[in-house]
Legacy VTK file of the C-alpha trace (Angstrom):
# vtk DataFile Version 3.0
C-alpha trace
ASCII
DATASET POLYDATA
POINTS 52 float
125.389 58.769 86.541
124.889 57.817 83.066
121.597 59.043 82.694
122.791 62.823 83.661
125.580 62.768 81.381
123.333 61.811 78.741
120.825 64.721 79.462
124.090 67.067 79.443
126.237 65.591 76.737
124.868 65.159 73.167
127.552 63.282 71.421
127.936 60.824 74.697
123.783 60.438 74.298
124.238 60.231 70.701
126.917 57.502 70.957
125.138 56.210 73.496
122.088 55.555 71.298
124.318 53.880 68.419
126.417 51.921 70.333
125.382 51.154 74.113
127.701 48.130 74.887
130.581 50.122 73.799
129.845 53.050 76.280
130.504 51.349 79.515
130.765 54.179 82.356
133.120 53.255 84.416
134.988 55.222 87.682
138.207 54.728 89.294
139.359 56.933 92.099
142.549 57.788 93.018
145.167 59.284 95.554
146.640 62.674 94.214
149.939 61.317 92.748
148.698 58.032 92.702
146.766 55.516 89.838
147.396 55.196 86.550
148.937 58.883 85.261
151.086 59.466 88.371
154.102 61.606 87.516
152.941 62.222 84.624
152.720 65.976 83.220
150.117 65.389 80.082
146.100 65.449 80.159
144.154 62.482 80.465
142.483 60.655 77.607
139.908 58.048 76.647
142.862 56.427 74.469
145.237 56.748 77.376
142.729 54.105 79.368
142.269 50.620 79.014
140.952 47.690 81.203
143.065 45.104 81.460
LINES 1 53
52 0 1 2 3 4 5 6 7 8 9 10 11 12 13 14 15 16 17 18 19 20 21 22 23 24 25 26 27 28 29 30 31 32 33 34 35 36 37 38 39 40 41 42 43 44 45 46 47 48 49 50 51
C-alpha cells in the first residue's frame, strides 16, 4: 500500500523520503456510524487521529 501511494502522491513520497519513521501507514476500518468520528458532521483529518 505504501509503495502505490508513493508512486501517486508526491508530497507523501517526498515526506516519505525526509522522514520515514514519522510516516507510519496505518488502516482502521470501521462500521458506518461507528469508530472514532461517529456522529460527527465534520471531515476527517490527520490532526483529528492519534494512537493511543
Amino acid at each position: 500500500m505504501t509503495e502505490r501511494v508513493r508512486a501517486l502522491n508526491r508530497d507523501y513520497r517526498e515526506a516519505l523520503g525526509e522522514y520515514p519513521a514519522l510516516m507510519p501507514f496505518a488502516v482502521e476500518l470501521h462500521r458506518r456510524g461507528e469508530g472514532p468520528f461517529a456522529g460527527s458532521d465534520r471531515p476527517i483529518k490527520f490532526r483529528n487521529v492519534a494512537k493511543g
